[in-house]
N, C-alpha and C positions, 0 to 999 in steps of 0.2 A: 672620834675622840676616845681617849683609852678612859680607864675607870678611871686611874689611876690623876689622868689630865682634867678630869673631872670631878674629882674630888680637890683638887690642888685648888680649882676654880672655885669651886662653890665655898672653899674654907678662907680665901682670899674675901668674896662676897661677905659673909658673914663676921668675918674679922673687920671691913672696912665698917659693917652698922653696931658695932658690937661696943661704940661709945657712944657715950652723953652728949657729948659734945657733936659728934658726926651727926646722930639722929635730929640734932635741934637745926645743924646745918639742913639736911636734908629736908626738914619740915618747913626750911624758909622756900621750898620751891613746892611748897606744895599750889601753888594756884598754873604751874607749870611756865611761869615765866622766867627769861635769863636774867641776871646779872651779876655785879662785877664783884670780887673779892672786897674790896670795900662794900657795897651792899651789903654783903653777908656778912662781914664780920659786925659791922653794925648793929644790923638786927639780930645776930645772934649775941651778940657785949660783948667779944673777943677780939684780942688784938688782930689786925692784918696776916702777921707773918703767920700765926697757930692758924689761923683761918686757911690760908695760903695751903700752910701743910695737911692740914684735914680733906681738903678737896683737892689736892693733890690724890690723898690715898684713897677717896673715894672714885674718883677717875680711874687711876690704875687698876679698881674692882670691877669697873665698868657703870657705877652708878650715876655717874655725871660725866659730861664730855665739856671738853673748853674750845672756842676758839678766839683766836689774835685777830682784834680789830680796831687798827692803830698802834696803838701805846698801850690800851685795855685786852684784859683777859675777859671772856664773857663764858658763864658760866651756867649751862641747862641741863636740868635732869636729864639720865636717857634710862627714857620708862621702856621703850620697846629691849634693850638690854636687863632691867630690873624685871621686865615679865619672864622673857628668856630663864633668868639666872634662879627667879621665883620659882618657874615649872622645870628646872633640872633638879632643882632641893627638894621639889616633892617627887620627883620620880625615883630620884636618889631614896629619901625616906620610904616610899612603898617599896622598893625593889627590896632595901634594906632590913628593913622592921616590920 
């Protein structure tokens, strides 16, 4: 991966946690269990559709993955990605600073 592919990544990462809103999404999986857009918008107090698009842009970062099961979107962190994207931002920062 170039520097260049690599910085696009990591600023994509940190762009997707870089809300209030995303980070409160994100902490609703913190016990690492799935569930649905409704779930989270729930338990975060946000309507479906803002829900919908928050974990939308947090998937395109790589922080969460979805899969179709039925009718339902089901919705689980993916920590092996978020360690991934964690130790390139610190090799990125040592290499850098």
């Amino acid at each position: 991966m170039s520097s260049s592919e690599m910085a696009s990544e990591i600023c994509s990462f940190l762009k997707s946690l870089a809300s209030e809103s995303r980070l409160k999404i994100l902490m609703v999986f913190m016990d690492g269990q799935e569930r649905t857009v409704n779930q989270v918008s729930e338990a975060v107090g946000v309507g479906q559709s803002t829900c919908s698009e928050h974990l939308m842009i947090l998937k395109r970062a790589g922080v969460v993955r979805s899969e179709k099961r039925g009718k339902e979107v089901i919705y689980s962190p993916d920590r092996a990605m978020i360690t991934n994207k964690l130790d390139e931002l610190s090799q990125f920062l040592k290499q850098c600073c």
